[in-house]
C-alpha positions as CSV (number, residue, x, y, z in Angstrom):
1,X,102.3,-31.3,-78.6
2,X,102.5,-27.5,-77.9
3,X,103.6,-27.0,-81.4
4,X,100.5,-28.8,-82.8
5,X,98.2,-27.0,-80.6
6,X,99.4,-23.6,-81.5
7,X,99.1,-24.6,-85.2
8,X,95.6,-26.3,-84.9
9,X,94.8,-22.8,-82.1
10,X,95.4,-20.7,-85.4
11,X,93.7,-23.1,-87.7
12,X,90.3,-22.9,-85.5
13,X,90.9,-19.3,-84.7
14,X,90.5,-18.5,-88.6
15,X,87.3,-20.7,-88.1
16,X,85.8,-18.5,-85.6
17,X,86.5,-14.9,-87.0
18,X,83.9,-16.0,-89.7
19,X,81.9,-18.4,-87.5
20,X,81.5,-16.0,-85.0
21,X,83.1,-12.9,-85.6
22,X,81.5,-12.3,-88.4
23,X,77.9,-12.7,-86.6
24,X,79.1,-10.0,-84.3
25,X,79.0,-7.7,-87.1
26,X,75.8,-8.9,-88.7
27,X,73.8,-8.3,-85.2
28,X,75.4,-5.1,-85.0
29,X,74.7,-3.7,-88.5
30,X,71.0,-6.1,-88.6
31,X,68.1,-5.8,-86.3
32,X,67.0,-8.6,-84.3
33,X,64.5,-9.6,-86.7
34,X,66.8,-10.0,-89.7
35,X,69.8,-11.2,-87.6
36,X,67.7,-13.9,-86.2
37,X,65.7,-14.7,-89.7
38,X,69.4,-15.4,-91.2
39,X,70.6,-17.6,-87.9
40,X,68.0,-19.7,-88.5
41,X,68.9,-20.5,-91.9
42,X,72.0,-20.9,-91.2
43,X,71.6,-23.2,-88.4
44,X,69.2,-25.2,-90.5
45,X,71.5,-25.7,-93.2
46,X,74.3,-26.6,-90.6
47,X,72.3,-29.5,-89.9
48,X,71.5,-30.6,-92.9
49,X,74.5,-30.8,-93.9
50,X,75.3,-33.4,-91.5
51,X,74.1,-35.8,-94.0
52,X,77.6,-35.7,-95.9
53,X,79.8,-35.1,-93.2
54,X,79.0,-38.6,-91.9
55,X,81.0,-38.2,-88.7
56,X,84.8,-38.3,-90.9
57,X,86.4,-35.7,-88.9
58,X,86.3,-38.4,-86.5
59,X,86.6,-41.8,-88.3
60,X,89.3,-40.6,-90.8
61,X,91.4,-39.0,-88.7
62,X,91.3,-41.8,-86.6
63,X,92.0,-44.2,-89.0
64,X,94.5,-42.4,-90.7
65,X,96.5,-42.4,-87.8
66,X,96.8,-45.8,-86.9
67,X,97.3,-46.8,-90.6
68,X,99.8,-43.8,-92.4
69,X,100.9,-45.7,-95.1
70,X,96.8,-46.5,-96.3
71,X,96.4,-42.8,-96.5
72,X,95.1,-43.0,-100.2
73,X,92.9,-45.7,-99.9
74,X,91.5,-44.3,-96.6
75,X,91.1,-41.0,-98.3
76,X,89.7,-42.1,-101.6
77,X,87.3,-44.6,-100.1
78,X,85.8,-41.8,-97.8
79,X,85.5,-39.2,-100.7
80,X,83.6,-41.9,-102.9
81,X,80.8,-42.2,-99.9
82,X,81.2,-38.3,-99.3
83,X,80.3,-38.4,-103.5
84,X,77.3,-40.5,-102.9
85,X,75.8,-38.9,-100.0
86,X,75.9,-35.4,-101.5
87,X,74.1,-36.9,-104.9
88,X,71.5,-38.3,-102.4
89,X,71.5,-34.6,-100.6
90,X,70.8,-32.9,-104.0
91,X,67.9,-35.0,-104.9
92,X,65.7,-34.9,-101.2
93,X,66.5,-31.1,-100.6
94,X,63.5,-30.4,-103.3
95,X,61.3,-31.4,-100.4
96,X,62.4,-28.1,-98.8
97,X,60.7,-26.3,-101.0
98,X,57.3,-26.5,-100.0
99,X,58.1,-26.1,-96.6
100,X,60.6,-23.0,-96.0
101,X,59.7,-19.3,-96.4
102,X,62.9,-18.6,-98.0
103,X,63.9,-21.2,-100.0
104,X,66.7,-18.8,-101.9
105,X,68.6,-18.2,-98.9
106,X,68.4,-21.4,-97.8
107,X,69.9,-22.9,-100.9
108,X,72.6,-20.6,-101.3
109,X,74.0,-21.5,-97.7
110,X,73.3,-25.5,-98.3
111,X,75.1,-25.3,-101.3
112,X,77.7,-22.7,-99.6
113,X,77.8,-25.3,-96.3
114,X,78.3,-28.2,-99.0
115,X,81.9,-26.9,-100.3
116,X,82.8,-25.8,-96.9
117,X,82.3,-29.4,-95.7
118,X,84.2,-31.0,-98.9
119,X,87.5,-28.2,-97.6
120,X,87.1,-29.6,-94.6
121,X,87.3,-33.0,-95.5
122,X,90.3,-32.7,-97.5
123,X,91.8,-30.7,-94.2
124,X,91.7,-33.7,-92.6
125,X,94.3,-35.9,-93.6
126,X,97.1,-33.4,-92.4
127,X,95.4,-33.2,-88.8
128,X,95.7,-37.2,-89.0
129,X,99.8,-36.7,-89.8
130,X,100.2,-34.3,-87.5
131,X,100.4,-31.6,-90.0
132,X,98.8,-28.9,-88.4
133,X,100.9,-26.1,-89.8
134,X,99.3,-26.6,-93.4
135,X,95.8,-27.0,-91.5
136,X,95.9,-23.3,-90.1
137,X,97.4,-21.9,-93.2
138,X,94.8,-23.0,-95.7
139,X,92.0,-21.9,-92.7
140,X,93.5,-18.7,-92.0
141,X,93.8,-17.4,-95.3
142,X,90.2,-18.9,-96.5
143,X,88.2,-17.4,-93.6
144,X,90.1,-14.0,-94.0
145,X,89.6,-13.4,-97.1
146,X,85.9,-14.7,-96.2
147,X,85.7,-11.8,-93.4
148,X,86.7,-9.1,-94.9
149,X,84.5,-10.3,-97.9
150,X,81.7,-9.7,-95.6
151,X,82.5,-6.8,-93.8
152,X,83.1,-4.9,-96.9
153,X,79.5,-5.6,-97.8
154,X,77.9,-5.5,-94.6
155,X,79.2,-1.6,-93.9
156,X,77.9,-0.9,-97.4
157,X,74.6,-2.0,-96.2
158,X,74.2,-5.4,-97.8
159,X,70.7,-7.5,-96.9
160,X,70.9,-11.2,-95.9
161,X,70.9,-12.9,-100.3
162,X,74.4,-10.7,-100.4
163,X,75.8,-12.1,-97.3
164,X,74.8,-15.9,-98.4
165,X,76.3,-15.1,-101.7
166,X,79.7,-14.3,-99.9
167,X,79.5,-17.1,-97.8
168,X,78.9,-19.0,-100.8
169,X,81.7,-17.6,-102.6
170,X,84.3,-18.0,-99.8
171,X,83.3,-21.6,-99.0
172,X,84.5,-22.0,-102.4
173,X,87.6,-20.4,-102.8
174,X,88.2,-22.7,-99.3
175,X,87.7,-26.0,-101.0
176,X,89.5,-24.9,-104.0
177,X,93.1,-24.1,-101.4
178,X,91.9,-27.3,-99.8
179,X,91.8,-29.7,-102.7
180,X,95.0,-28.0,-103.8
181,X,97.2,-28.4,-101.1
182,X,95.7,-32.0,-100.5
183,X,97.3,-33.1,-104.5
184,X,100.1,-30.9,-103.6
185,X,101.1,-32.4,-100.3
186,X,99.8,-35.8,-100.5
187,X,99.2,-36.4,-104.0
188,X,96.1,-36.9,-106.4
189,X,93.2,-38.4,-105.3
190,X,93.0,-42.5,-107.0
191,X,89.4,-43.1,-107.7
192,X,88.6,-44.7,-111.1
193,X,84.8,-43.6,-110.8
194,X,84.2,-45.9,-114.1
195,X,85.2,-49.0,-111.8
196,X,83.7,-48.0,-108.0
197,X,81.9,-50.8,-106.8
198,X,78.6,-50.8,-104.8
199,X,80.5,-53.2,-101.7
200,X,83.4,-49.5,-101.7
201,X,80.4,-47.0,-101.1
202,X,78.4,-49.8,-98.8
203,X,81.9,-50.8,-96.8
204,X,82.2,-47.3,-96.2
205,X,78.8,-46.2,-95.3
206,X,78.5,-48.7,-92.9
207,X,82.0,-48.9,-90.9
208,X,81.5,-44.9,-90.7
209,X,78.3,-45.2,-89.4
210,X,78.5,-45.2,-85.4
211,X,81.3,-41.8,-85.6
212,X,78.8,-39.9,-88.5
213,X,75.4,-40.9,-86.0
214,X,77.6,-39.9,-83.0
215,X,79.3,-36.5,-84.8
216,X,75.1,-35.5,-86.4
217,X,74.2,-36.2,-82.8
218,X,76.7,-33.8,-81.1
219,X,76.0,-31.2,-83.7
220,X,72.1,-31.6,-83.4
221,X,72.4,-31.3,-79.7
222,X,74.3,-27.7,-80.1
223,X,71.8,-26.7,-82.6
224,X,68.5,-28.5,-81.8
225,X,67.2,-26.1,-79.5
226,X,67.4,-22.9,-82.2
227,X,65.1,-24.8,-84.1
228,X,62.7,-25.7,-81.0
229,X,63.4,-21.7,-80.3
230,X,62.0,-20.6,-84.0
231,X,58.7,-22.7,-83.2
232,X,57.6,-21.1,-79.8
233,X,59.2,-17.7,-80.2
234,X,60.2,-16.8,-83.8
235,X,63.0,-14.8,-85.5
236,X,63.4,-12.5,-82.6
237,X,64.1,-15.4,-80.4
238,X,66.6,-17.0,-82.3
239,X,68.5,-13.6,-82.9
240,X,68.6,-13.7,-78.9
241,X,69.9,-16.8,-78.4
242,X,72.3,-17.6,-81.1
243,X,73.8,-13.7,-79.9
244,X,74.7,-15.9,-76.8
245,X,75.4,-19.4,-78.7
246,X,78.1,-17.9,-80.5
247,X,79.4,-16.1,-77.9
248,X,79.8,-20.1,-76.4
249,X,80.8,-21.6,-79.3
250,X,84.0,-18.6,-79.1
251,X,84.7,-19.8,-75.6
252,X,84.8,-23.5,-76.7
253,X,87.5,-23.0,-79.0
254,X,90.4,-24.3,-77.0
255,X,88.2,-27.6,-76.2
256,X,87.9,-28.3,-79.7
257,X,91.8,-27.4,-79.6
258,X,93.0,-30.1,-77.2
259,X,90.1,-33.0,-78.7
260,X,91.7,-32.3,-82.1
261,X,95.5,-32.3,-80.6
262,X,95.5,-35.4,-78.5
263,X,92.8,-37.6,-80.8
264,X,95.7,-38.3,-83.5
265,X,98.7,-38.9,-80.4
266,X,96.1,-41.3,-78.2
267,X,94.4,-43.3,-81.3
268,X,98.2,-44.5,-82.3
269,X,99.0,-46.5,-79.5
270,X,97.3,-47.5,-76.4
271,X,100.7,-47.8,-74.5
272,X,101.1,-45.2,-71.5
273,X,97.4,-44.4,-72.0
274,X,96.2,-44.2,-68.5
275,X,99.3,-42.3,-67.4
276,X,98.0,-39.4,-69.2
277,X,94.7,-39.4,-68.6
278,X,94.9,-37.3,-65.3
279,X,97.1,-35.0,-66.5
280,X,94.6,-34.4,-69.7
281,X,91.4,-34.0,-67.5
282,X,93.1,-31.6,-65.1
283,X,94.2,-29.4,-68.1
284,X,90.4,-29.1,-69.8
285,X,89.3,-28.5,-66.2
286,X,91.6,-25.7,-65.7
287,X,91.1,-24.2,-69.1
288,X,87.4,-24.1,-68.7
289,X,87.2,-22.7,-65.2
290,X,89.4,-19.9,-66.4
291,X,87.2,-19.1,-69.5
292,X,83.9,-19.4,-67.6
293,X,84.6,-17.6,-64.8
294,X,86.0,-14.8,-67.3
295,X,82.2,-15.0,-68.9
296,X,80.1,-15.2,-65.6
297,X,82.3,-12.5,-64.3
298,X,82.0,-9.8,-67.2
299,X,79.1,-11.2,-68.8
300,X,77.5,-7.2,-68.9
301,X,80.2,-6.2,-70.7
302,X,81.3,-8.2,-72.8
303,X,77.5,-8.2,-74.5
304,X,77.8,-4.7,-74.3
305,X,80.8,-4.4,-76.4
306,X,79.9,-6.9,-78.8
307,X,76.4,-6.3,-79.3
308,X,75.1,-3.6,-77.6
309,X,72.4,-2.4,-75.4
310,X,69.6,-3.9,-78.3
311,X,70.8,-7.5,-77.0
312,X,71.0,-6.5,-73.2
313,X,68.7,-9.8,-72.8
314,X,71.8,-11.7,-73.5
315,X,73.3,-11.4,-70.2
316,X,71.5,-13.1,-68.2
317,X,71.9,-16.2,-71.1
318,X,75.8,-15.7,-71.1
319,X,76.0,-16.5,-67.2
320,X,73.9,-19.5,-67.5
321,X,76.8,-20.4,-70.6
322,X,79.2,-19.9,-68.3
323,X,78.0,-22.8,-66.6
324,X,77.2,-24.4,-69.7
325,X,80.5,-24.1,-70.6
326,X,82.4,-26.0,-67.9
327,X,80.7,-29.0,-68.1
328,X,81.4,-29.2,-71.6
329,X,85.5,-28.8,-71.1
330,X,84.5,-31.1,-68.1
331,X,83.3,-33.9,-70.2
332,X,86.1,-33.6,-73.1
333,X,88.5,-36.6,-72.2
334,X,85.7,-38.8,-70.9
335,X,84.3,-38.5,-74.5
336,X,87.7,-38.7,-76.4
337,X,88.6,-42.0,-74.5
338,X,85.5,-44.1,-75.5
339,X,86.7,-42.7,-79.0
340,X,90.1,-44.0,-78.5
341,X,88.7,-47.2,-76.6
342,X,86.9,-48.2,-79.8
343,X,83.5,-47.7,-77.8
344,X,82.0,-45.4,-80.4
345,X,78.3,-47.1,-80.3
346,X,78.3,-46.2,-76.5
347,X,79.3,-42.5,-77.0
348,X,76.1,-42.7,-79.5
349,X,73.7,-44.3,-77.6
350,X,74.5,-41.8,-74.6
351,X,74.6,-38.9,-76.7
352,X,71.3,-39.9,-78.4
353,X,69.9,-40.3,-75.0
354,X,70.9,-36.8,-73.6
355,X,69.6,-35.4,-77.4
356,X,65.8,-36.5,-76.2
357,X,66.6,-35.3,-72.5
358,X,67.5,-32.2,-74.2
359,X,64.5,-32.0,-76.3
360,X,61.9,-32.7,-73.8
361,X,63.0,-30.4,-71.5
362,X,63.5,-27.9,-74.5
363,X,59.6,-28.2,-74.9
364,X,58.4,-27.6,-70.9
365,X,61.4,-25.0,-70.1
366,X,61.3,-22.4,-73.2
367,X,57.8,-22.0,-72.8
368,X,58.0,-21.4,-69.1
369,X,61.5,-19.4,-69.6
370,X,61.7,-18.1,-72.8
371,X,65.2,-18.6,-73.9
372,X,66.4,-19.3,-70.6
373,X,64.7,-22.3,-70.7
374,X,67.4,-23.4,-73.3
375,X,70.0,-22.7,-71.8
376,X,68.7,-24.9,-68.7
377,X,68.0,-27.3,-70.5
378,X,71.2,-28.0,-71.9
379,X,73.1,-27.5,-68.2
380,X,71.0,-30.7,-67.4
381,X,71.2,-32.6,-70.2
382,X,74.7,-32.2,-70.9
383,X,75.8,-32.5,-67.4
384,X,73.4,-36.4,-67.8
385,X,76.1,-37.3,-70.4
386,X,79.1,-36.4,-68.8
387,X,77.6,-38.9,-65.8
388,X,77.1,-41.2,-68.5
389,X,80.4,-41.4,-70.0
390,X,81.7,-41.1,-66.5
391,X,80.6,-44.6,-65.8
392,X,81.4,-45.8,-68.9
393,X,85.3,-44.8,-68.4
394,X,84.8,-46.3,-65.3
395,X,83.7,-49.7,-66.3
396,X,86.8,-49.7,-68.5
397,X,89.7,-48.3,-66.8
398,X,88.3,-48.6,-63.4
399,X,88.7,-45.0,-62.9
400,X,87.1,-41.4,-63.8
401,X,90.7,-39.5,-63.5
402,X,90.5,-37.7,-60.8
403,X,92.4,-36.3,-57.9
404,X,92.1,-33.8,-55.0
405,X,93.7,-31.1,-57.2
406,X,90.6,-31.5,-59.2
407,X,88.2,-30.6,-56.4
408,X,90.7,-28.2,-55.1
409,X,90.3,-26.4,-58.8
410,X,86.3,-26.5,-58.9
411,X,86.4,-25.1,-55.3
412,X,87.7,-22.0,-56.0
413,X,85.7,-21.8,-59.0
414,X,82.7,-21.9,-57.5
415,X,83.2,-19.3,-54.3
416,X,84.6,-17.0,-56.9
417,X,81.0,-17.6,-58.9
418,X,78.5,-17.1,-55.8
419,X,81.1,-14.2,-54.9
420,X,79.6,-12.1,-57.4
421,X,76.3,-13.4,-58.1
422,X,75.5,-13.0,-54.3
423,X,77.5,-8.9,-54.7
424,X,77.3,-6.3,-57.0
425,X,81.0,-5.0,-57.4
426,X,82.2,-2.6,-59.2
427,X,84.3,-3.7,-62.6
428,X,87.4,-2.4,-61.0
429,X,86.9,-4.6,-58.0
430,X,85.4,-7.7,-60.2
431,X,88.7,-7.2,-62.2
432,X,90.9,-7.6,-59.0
433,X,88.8,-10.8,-57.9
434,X,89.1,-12.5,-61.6
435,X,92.8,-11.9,-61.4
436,X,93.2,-13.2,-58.2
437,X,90.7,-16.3,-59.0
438,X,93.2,-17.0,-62.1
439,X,96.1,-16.9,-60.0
440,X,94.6,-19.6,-57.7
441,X,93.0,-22.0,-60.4
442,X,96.8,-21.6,-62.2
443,X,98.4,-22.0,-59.0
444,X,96.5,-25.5,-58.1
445,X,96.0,-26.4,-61.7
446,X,99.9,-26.7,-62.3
447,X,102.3,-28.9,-61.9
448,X,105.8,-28.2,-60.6
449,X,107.1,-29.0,-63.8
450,X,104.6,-26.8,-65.7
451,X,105.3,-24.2,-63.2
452,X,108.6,-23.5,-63.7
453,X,108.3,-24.0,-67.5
454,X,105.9,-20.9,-66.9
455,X,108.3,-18.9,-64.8
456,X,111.1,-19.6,-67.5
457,X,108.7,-18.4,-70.3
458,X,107.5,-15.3,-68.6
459,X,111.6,-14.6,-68.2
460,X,112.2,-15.5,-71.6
461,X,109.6,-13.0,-72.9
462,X,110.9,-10.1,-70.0
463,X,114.5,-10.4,-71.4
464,X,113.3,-10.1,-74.9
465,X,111.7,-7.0,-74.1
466,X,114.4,-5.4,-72.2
């Protein structure tokens, strides 16, 4: 299992140099304006896009797991309805036209967002075999070729078209690797399009359904309130936020790690579940009080050095993330089991219902808060759902997974939070207290067996180096 993470750590790491450190450089080299202008596009066409991706990141990998040897049916099947709904995508985006100010921009990052999804798709299969190693090296060479793309044009001074055209043009040359390595690894794709039948693309739509309404919904939920943002306080707004957003999404990375790790080992077998169910929850609480307090703690600087003092607004939102933050980790195996429990119209129906929470308060908070608002928002509506599927779990395994090392872990967290909100230390002395605070949350957050495999790794590493 740590082998896979690393591999699927380096696969999403190549995701976020040019899904986030890419938009570090834009806000640096763009104004506020601009910056915010192309985030908005961006994010737009992010959720459109949703309409293909029909929630088989989830479903497929799932099914592919259970079912190995069905690999090509499970595959071809899925690619037919992928087919079909990007046909249906290309004939309702007209309506766009009337109704965006840049309609160019927008559909050079649809069509851009489009091919990235098909790469992704075909990515998929080999995180279902537990071939993550292929995974990260069709990501990382894709999104750096992407990034440097990008930064070659954006020191030359390159305006927003440019920047879409390179997205474009490395969402490409991604599907292309994918595609490739799919034929080469697994073998050609069998689809006889002159003999697909309606009950294939029907079949497909509809046994996919409840994973692509619950995967649109988690993504609308992320992205929903950048919309609701560009309504009440425009391009400016926007630019502000999303500064902070993908500050968050950076942070989240290692969620998305362990999700994408233990969905393929927990969908095979239900055998020895529950015995590994504390153990999981305690490791995505420990992760995420280490990485929030890390973001509460030097939330000043790290804006500083990322951004500047042009974004110095987004401190203030990066604290309230930091929050944010750990009750998204928190909620990470509660939200995998009902996947793995086949209760995938429950996760829906409770993500739906957080969505509107989420909305409404998006509507009284941001005009009352200004971005804030968002941010507080989300804290209460995603801390709703995790209370939801809480109970849910509970009902099922008549437990929530969770022991005094738990509480012992989001003790400390929290007296090392109202530490430094309540004091103004300097960074030397905030440094010594996030050391220490990491020390703890380790120390209580381990087991003796993961202790010593620690000690021995740090030795490892000290002998190599003498």
């Amino acid at each position: 299992m740590v082998k896979s993470s690393a591999f699927m750590l380096v696969s999403l790491t190549a995701r976020l140099i040019t899904n986030i450190g890419v938009f570090f450089l834009l806000a640096n080299f763009w104004d506020i304006q601009t910056f915010g202008e192309f985030m908005y596009y961006f994010t737009l066409t992010t959720l459109v896009v949703l309409f293909i991706d029909y929630g088989f990141s989830l479903k497929l990998v799932k099914d592919i797991s259970k079912y190995p040897d069905k690999i090509h049916s499970l595959v071809s099947q899925a690619f037919i309805c992928k087919l079909f709904l990007t046909l249906v995508l290309i004939l309702i985006q007209f309506i766009f036209i009337q109704v965006i100010n840049n309609y160019l921009l927008f559909m050079i990052l649809l069509v851009g967002a489009i091919f990235n999804s098909f790469g992704l798709f075909f990515c998929l299969p080999f995180r279902a075999i537990n071939d993550f190693k292929t995974e990260s090296i069709i990501t990382l060479i894709s999104n750096l070729l992407l990034a440097f793309l990008i930064l070659t044009l954006v020191i030359v001074g390159s305006g927003s078209l440019t920047i879409a055209l390179a997205f474009f043009i490395g969402r490409v040359v991604f599907f292309s690797v994918s595609i490739k390595s799919y034929i080469k690894k697994i073998g050609n794709l069998k689809i006889n399009f002159g003999f697909v039948k309606y009950s294939t693309v029907s079949s497909g739509l509809i046994s996919n359904f409840p994973y692509a309404l619950h995967f649109a919904a988690g993504t609308i939920y992320l992205q929903i309130d950048t919309m609701i943002i560009h309504g009440y306080l425009g391009n400016e707004g926007v630019g502000i936020y999303q500064a902070s957003v993908r500050i968050l999404m950076g942070a989240l990375i290692l969620n998305e790690v362990l999700t994408n790790v233990t969905l393929p080992k927990l969908s095979k077998s239900e055998e020895g579940l529950k015995g590994l169910n504390i153990n999981i929850n305690r490791v995505f609480l420990l992760i995420g009080c280490i990485i929030s307090v890390i973001l509460f703690v030097f939330a000043e600087q790290i804006v500083m050095l990322l951004y500047g003092p042009d974004y110095s607004l987004v401190i203030n939102l990066l604290k309230l993330s930091a929050l944010l933050l750990l009750i998204k980790y928190m909620g990470g195996l509660y939200g995998l089991l009902l996947t793995v429990s086949n209760k995938q119209n429950v996760r829906v129906i409770a993500v739906l219902v957080s969505i509107v929470i989420n909305i409404l308060l998006n509507i009284i908070f941001i005009p009352m808060m200004g971005v804030e608002g968002a941010v507080i928002a989300a804290i209460i509506s995603s801390t709703i759902l995790n209370i939801i599927y809480m109970a849910v779990n509970f009902y099922i395994y008549k437990s929530v997974f969770i022991t005094k090392r738990y509480f012992y872990l989001l003790l400390v967290y929290f007296t090392a939070l109202f530490s430094v909100h309540l004091n103004e230390f300097s960074f030397s002395i905030n440094l010594l207290i996030t050391s220490f605070v990491m020390f703890l949350l380790i120390l209580m957050g381990t087991t003796v067996t993961e202790k010593r495999k620690i000690i021995s790794y740090m030795k490892l590493k000290t002998t190599k180096v003498t």
